[in-house]
N, CA, C and O of each residue as an XYZ file, in Angstrom:
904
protein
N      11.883     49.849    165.446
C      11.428     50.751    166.511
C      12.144     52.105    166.436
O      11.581     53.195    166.528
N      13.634     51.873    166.235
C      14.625     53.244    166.205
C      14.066     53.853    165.120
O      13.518     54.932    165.347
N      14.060     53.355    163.755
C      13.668     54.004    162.669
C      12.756     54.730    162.340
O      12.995     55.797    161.776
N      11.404     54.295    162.634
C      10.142     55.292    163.143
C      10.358     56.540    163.890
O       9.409     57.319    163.974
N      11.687     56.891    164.547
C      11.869     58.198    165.264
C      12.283     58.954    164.309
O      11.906     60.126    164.272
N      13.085     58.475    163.408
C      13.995     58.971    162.319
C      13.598     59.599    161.245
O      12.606     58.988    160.847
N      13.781     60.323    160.679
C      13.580     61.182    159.328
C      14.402     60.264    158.391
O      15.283     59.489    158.764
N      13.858     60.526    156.736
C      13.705     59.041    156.141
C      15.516     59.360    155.197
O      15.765     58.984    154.052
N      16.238     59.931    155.892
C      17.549     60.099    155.270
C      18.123     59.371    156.240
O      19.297     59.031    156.093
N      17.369     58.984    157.459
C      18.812     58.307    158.249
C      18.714     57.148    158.186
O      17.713     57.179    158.901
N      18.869     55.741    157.914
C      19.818     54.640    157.891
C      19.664     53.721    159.033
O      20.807     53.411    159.370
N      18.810     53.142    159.783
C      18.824     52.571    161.201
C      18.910     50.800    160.554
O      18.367     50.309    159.564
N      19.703     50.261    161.455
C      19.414     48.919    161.432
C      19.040     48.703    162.914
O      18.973     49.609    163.744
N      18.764     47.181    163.185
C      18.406     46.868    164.495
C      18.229     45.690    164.766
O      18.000     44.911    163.840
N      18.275     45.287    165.919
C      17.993     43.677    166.427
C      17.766     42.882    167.582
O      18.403     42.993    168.629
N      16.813     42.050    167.364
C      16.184     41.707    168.644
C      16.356     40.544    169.343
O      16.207     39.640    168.521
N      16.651     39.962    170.705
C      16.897     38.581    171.148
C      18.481     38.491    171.044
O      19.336     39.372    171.136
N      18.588     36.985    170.798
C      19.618     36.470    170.359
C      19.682     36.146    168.944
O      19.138     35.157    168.454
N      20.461     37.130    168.206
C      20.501     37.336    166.709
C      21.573     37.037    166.382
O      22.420     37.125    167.272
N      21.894     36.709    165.440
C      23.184     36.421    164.885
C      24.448     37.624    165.002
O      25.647     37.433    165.209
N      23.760     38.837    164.803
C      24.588     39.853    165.251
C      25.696     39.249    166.407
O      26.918     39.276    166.263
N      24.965     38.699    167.589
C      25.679     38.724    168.485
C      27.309     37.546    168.446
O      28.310     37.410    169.150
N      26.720     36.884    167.110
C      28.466     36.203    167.054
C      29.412     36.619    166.034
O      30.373     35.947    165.660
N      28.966     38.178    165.455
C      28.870     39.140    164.529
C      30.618     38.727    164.825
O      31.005     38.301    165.913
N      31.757     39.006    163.338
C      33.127     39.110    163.744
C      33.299     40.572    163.462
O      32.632     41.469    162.946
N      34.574     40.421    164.065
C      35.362     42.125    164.524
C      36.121     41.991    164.154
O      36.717     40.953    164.440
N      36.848     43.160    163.000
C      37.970     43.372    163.061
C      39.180     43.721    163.543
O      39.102     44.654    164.342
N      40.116     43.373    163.378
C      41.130     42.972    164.408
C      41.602     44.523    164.970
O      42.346     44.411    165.944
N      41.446     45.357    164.738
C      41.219     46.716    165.213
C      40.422     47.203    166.343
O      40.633     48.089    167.171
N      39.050     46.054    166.080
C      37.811     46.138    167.117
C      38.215     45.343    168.401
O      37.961     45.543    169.589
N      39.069     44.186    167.636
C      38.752     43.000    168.400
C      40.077     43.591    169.878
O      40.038     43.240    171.057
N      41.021     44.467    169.263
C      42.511     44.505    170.270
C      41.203     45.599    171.247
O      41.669     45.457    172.378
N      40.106     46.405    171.410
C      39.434     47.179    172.033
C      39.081     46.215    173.235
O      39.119     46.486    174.435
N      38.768     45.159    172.696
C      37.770     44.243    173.866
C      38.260     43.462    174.106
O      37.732     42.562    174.760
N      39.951     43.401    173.555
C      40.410     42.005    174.270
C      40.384     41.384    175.529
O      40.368     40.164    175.691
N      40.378     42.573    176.784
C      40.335     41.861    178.006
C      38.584     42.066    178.380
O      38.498     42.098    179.608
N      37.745     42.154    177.992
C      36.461     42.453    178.506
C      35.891     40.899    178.384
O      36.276     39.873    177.823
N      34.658     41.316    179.292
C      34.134     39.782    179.387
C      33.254     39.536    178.204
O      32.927     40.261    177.264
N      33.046     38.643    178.434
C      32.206     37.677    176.942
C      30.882     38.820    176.751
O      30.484     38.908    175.589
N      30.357     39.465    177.505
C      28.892     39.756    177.516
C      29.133     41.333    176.818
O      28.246     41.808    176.110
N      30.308     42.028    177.064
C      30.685     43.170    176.723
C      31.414     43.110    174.995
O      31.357     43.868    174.028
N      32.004     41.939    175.239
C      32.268     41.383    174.038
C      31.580     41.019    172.987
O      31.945     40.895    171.818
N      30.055     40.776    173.721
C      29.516     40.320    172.275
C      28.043     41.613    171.953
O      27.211     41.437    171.063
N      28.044     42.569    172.701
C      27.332     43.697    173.040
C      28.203     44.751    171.603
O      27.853     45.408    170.622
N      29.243     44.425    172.173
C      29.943     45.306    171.341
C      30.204     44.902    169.522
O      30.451     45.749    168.662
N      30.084     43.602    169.315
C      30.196     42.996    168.422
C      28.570     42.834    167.378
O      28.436     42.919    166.157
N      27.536     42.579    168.457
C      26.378     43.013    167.671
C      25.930     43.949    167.165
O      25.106     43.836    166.257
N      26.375     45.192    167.641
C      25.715     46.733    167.757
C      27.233     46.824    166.440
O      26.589     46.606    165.414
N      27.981     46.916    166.199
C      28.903     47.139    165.143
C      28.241     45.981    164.069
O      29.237     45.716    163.395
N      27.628     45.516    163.769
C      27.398     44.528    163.028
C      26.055     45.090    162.039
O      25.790     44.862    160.859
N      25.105     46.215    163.456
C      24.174     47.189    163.089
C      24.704     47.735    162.151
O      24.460     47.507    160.966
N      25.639     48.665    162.671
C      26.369     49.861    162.143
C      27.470     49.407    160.478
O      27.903     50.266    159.710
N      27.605     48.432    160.373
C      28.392     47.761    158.950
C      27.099     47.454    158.113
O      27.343     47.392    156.908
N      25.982     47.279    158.398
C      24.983     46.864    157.576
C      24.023     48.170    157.226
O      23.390     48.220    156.172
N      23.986     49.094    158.100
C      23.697     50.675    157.753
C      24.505     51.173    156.650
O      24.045     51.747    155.663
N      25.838     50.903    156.888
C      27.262     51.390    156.119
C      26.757     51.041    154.714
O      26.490     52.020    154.017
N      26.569     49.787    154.146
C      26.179     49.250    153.684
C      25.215     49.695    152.679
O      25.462     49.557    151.481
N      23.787     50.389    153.236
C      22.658     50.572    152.912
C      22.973     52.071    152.245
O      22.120     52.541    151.492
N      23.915     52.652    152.456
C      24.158     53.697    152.491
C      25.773     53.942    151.347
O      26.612     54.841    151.284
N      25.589     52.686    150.634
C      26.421     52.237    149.878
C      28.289     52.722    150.312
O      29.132     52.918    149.436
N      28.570     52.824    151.823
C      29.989     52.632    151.951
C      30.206     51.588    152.208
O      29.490     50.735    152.733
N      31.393     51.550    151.801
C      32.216     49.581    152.042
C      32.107     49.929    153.979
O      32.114     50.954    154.661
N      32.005     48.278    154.304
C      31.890     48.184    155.757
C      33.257     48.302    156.464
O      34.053     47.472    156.027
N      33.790     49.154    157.502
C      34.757     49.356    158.316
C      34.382     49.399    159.654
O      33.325     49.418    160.284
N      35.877     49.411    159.954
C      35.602     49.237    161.597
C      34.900     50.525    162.577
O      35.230     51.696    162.385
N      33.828     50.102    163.710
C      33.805     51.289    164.485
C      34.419     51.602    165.731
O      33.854     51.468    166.816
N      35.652     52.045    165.558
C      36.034     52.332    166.981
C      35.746     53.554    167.972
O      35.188     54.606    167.659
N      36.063     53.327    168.779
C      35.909     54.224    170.033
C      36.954     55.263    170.131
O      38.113     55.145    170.529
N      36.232     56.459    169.626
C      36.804     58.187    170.388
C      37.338     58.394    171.629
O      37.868     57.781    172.556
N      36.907     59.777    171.209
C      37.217     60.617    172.904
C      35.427     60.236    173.713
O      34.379     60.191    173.069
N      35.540     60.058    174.932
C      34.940     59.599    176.100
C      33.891     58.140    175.118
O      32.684     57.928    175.235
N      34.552     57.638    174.528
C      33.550     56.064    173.557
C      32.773     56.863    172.861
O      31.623     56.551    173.170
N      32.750     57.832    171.992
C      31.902     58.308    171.044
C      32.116     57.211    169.885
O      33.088     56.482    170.081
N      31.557     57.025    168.997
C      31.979     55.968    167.482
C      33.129     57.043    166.836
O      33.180     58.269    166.934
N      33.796     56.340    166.318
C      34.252     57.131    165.082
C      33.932     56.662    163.734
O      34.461     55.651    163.272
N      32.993     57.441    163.024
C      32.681     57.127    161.944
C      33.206     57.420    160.636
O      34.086     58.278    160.572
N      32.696     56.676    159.257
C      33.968     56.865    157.942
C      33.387     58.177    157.515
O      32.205     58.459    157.715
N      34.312     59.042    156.871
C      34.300     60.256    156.862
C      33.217     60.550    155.581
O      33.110     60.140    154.425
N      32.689     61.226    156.204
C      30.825     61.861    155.348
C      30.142     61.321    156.040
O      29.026     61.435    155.534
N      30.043     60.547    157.281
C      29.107     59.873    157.968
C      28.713     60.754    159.309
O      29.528     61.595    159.687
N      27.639     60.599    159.938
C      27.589     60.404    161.518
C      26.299     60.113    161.405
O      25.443     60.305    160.542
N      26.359     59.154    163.399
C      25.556     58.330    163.272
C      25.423     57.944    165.109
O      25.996     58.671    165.921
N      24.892     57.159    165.395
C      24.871     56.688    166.748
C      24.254     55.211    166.693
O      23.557     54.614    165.873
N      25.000     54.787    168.320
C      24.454     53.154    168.193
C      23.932     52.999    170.107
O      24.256     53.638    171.108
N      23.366     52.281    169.960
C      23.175     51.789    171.277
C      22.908     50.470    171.135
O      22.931     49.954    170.017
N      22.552     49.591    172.530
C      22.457     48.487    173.202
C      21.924     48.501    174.368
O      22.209     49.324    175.238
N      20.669     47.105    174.545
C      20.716     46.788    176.228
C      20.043     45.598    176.036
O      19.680     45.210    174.925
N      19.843     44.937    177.181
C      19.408     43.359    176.935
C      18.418     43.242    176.335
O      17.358     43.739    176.714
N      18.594     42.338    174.922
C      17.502     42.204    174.245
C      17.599     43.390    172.721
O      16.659     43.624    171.961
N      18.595     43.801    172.653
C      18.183     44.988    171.741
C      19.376     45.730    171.217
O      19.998     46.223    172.159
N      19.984     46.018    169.908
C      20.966     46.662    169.714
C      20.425     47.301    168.077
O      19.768     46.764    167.186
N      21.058     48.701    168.195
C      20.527     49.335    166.920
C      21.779     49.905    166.867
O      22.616     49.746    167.756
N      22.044     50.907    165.342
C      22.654     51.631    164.896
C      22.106     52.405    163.476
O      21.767     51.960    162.380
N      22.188     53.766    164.034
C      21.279     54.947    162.789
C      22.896     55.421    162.215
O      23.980     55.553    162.784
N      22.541     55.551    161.146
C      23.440     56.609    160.097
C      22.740     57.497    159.307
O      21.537     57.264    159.192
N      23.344     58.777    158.543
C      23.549     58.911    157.831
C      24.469     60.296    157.186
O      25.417     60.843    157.751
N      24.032     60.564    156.197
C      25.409     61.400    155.703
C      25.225     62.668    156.071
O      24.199     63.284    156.360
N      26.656     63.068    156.013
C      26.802     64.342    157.083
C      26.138     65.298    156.378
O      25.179     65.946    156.797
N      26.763     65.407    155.061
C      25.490     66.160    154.234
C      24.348     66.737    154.874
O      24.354     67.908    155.255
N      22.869     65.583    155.080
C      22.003     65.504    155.299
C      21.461     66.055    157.041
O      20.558     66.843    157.322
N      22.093     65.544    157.674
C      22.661     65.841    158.955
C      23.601     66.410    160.059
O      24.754     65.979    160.072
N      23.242     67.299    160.950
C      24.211     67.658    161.462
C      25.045     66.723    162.480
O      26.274     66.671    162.517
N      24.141     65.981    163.312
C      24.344     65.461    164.302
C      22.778     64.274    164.494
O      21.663     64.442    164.000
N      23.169     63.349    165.204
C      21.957     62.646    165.710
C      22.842     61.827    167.029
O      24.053     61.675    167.187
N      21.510     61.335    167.976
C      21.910     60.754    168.629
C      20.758     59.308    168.638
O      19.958     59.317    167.702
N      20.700     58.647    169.183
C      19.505     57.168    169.400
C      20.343     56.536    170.707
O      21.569     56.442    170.760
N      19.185     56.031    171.989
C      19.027     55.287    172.851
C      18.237     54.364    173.021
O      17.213     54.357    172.338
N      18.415     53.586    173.732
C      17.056     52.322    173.938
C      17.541     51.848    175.323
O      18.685     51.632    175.723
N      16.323     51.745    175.954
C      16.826     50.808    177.737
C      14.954     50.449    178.025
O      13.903     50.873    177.543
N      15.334     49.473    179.046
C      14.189     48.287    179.041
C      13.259     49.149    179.932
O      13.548     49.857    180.897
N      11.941     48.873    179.285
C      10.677     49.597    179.815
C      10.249     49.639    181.277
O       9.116     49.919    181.668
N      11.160     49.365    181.935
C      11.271     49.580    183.334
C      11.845     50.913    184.174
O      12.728     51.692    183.813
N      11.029     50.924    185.459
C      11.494     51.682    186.209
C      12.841     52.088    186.804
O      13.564     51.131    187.083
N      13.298     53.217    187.039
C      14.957     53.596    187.032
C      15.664     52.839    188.275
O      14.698     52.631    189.010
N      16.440     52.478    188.721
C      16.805     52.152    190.230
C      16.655     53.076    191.056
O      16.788     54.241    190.682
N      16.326     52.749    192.439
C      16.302     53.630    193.214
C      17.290     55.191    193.652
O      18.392     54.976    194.157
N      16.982     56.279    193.502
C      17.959     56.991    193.530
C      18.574     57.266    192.276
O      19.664     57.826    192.397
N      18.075     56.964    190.692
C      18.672     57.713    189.624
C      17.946     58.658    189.804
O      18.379     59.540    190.545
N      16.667     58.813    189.234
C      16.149     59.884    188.692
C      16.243     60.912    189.899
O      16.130     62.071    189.499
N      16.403     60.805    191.143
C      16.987     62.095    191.980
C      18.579     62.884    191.133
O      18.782     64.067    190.862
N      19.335     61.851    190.943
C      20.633     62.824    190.786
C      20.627     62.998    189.091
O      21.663     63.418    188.576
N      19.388     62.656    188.171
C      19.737     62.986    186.797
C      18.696     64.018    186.148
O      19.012     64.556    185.087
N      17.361     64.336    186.801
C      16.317     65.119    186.663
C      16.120     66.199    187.496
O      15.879     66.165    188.702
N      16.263     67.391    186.605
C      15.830     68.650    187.411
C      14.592     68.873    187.865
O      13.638     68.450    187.212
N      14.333     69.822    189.484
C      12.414     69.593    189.365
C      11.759     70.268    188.783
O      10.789     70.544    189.490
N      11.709     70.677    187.967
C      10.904     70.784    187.010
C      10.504     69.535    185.641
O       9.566     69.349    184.866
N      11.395     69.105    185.839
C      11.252     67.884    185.211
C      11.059     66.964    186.078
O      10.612     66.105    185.318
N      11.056     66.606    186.840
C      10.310     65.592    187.923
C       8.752     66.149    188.123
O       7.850     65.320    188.242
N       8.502     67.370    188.153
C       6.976     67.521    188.706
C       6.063     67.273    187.250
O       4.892     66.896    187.290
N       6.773     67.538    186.021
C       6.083     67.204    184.623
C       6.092     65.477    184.376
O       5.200     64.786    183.883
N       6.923     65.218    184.704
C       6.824     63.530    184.632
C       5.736     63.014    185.527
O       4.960     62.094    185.268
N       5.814     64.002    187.010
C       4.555     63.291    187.818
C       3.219     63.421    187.148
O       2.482     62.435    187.144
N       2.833     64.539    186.580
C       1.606     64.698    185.970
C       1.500     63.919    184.582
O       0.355     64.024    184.144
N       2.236     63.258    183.851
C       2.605     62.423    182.606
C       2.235     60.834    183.678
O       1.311     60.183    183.190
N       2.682     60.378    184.652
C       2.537     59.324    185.131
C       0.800     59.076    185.556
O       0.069     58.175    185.145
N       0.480     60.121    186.441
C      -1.302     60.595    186.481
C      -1.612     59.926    185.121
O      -1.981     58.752    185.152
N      -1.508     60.509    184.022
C      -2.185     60.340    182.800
C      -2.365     59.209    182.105
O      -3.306     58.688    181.507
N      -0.804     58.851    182.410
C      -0.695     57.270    181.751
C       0.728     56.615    182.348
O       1.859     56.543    181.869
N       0.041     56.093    183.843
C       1.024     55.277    184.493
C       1.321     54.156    183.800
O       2.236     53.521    184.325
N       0.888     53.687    182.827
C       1.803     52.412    182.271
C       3.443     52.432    181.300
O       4.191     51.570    180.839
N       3.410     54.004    181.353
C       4.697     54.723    180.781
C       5.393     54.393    182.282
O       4.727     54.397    183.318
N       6.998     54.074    182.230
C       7.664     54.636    182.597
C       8.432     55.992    182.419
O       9.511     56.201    181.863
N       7.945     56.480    182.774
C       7.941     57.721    182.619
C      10.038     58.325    182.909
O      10.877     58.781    182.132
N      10.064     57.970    184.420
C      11.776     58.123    184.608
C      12.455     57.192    183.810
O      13.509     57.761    183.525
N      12.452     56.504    183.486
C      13.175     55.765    182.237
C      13.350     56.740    180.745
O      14.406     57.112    180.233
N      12.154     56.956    180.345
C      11.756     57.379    178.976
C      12.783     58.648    179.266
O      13.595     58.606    178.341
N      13.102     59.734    180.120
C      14.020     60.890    180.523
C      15.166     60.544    180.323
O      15.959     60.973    179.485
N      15.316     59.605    181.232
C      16.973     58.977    181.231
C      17.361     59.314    179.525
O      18.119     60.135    179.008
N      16.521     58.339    179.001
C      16.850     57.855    177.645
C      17.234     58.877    176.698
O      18.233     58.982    175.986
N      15.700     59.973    176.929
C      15.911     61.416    175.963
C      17.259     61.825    176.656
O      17.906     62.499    175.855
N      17.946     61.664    177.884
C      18.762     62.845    178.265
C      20.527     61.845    177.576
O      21.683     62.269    177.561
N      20.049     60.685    177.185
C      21.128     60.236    176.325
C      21.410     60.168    175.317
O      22.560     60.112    174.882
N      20.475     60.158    174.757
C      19.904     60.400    173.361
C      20.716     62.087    172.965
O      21.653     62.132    172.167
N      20.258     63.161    173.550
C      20.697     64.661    173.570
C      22.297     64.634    173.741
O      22.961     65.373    173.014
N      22.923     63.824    174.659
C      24.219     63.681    175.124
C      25.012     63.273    174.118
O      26.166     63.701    174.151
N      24.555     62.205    172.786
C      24.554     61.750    172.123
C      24.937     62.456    171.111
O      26.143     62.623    170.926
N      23.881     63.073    170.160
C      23.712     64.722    169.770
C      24.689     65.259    169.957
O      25.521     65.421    169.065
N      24.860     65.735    171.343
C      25.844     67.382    171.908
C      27.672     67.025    171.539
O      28.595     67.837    171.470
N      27.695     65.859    171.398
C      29.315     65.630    172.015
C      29.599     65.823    170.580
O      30.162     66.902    170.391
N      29.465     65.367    169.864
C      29.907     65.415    168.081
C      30.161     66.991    167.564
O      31.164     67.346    166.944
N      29.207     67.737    167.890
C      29.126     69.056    167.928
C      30.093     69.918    168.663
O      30.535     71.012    168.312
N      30.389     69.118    169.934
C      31.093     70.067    170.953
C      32.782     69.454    171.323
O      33.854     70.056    171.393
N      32.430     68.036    171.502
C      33.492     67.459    172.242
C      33.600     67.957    173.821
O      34.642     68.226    174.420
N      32.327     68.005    174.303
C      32.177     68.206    175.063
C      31.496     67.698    176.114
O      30.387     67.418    175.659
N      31.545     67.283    177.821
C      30.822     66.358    178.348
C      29.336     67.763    178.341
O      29.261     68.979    178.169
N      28.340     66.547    178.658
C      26.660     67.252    179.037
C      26.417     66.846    180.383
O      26.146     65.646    180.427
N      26.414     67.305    181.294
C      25.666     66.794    182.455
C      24.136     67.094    182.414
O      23.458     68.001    181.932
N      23.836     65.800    183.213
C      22.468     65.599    182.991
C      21.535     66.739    183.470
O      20.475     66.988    182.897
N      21.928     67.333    184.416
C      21.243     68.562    184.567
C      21.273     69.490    183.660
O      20.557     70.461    183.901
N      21.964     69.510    182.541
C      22.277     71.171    181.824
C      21.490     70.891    180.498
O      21.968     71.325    179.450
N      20.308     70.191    180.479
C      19.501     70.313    179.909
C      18.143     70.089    180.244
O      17.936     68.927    180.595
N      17.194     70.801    180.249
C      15.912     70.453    180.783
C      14.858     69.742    179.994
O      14.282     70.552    179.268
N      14.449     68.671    179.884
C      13.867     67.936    179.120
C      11.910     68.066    179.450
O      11.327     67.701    180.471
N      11.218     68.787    178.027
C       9.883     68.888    178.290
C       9.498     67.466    177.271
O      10.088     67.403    176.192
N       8.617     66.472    177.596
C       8.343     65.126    177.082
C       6.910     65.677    176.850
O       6.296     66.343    177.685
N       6.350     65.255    175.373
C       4.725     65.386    175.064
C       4.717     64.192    174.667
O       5.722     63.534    174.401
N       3.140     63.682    174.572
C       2.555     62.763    174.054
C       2.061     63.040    172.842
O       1.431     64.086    172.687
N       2.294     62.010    171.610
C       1.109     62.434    170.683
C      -0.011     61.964    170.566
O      -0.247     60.759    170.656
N      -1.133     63.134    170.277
C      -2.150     62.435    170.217
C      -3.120     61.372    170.054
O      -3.705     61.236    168.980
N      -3.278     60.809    170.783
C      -4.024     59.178    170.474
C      -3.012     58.379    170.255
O      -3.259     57.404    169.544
N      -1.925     58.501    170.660
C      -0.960     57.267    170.797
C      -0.084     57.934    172.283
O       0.747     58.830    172.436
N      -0.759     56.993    173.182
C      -0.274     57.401    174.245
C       1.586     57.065    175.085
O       2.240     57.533    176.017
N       1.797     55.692    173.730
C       3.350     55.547    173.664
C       4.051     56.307    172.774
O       5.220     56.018    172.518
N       3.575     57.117    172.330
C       4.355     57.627    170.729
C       4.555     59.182    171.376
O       3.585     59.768    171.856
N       5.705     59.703    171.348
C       5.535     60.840    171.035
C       6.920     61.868    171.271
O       8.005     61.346    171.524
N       6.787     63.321    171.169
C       8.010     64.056    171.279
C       8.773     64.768    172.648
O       8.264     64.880    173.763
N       9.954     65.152    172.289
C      10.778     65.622    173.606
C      11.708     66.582    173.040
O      12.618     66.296    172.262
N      11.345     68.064    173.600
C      12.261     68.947    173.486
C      13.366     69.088    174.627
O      13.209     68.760    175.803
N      14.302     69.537    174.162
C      15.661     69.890    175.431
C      15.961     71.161    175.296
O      16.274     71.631    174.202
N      15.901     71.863    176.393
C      16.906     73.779    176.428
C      17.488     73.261    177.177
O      17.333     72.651    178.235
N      18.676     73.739    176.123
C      20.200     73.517    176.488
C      19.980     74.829    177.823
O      19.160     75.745    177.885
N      21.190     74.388    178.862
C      21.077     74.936    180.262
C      22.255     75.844    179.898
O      22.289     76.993    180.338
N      23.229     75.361    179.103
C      24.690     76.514    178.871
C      24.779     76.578    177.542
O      23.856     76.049    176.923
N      25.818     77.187    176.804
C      26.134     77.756    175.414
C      26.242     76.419    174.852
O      26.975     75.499    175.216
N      25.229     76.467    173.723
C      25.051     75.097    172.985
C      26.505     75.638    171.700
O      27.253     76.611    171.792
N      26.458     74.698    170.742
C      27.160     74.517    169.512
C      26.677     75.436    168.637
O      25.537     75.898    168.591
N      28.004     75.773    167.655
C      27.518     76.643    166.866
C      27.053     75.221    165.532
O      27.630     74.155    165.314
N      25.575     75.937    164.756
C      25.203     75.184    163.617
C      25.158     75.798    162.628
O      24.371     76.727    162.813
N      25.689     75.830    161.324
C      25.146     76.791    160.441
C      25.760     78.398    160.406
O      25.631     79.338    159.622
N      26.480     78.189    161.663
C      27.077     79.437    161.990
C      25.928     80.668    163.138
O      26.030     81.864    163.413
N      24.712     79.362    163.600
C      24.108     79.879    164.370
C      24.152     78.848    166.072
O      24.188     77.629    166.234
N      24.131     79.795    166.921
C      24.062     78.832    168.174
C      23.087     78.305    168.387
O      22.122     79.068    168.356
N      22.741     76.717    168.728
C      21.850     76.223    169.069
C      21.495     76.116    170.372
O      22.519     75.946    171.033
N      20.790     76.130    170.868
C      19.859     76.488    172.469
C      18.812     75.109    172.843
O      18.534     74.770    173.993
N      18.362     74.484    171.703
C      17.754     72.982    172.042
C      17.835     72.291    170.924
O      18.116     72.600    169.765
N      17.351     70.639    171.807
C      17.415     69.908    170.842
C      15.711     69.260    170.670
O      14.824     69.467    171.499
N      15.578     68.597    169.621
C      14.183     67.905    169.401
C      14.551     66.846    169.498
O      15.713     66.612    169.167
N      13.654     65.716    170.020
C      13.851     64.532    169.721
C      12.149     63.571    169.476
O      11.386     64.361    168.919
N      11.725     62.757    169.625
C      11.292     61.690    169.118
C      11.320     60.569    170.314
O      12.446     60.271    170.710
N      10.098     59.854    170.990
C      10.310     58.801    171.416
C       9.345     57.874    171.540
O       8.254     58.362    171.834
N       9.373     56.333    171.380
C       8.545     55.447    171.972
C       8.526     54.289    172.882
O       9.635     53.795    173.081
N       7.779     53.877    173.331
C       7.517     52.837    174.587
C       7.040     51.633    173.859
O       6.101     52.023    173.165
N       7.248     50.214    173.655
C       6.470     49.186    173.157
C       7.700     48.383    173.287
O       8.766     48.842    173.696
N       7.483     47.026    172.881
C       8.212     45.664    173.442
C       9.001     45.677    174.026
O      10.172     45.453    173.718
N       8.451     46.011    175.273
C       9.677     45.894    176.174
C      10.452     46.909    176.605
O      10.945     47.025    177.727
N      10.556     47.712    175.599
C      11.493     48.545    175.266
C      10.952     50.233    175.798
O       9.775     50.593    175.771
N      11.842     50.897    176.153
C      11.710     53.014    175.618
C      13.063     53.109    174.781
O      14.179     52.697    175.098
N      12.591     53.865    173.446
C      13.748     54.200    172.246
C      13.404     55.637    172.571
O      12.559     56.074    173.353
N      14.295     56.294    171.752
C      14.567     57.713    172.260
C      15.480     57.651    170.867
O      16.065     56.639    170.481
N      15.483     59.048    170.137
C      16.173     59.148    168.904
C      16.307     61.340    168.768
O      15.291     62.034    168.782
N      17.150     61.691    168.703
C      17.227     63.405    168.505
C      18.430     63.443    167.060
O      19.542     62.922    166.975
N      17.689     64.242    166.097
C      18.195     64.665    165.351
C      18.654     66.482    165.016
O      17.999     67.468    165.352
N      19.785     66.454    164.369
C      19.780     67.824    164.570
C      20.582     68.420    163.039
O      21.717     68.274    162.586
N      19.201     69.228    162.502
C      19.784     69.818    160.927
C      20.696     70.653    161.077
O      21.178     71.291    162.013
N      20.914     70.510    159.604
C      21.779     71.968    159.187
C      20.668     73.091    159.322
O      19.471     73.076    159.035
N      21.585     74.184    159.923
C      20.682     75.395    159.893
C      20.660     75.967    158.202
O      19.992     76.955    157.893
């Protein structure tokens, strides 16, 4: 599902249910991270690294550990970047080489509606009144979900670049459909403040990529060399 967002240099693994991933082992580096966490965080964390060693992999580096940065970013082996996510039912991890890439980010969360009271404090209105007319069209989208996702997906993206937090407002997210696939389609972001320099040029948005199907909204933003 992640991979289809992706341009064919990046590297996605993925997995669905209860997969073996999830009794995936950790190295003892990983394992001192989660020692006091509960079993469910424990094994969340253990599948989605299990993604990310088998990308490594594909991408012919020997498999190492992924630990956790500044605010839980990955830290990846050097020539790499990459992103991972998780949620019930579902864990992926995209790579690839820095080379090729400047930055990427990938999300996934379950094709359901947001809880009451997110999408007030994470969507600007202008992006709430474009989602209402996207819901008109094709209410079987969750539509506030699919936002969430792009606006993590971008967050994703921004921090590698910046080391910097994104609040969810300081980017405005426009979501299209593509044609004749009414789950398939793209999401631009204008950055709300001084984006990253790329290339030695400042960037102002990001592109991303998203779809709706089993269950699932994936969300994936990549970002070239200028």
């Amino acid at each position: 599902m992640i991979e289809e967002l992706l341009p064919d240099s990046v590297v996605a693994v993925e997995a669905y249910g209860d997969d073996e991933t999830d009794r995936a082992p950790l190295h003892p580096e990983e394992l001192a991270v989660v020692a006091q966490a509960v079993d469910k965080r424990r094994r969340e964390f253990a599948a989605v690294r299990a993604c990310a060693r088998r990308a490594m992999e594909k991408l012919g580096v020997p498999p190492q550990p992924v630990l956790p940065g500044d605010r839980g970013a990955p830290r990846w082996p050097q020539g790499l970047t990459g992103s991972m996510t998780h949620c019930d039912g579902y864990r992926a991890a995209a790579l690839v080489r820095a080379a090729d890439l400047a930055s990427l980010g990938i999300d996934a969360e379950p094709h359901a509606p947001l809880p009451e009271g997110v999408l007030a404090a994470v969507a600007l209105p202008a992006e709430r009144e474009r989602l209402s007319l996207l819901a008109a069209r094709e209410p079987a989208v969750h539509w506030d979900r699919l936002l969430f996702s792009a606006k993590e997906s971008v967050y994703k993206a921004w921090f590698p670049l910046t080391g910097k937090w994104l609040d969810f407002t300081e980017a405005d997210i426009e979501v299209r459909v593509d044609p004749g696939t009414p789950r398939l389609g793209r999401f631009r972001a204008e950055l709300l403040v001084p984006g990253p320099l790329v290339g030695g040029r400042p960037l102002t948005y990001f592109e991303g990529r998203w779809a709706a199907r089993r269950g699932l909204v994936a969300t994936a933003v990549t970002v070239p060399h200028v």
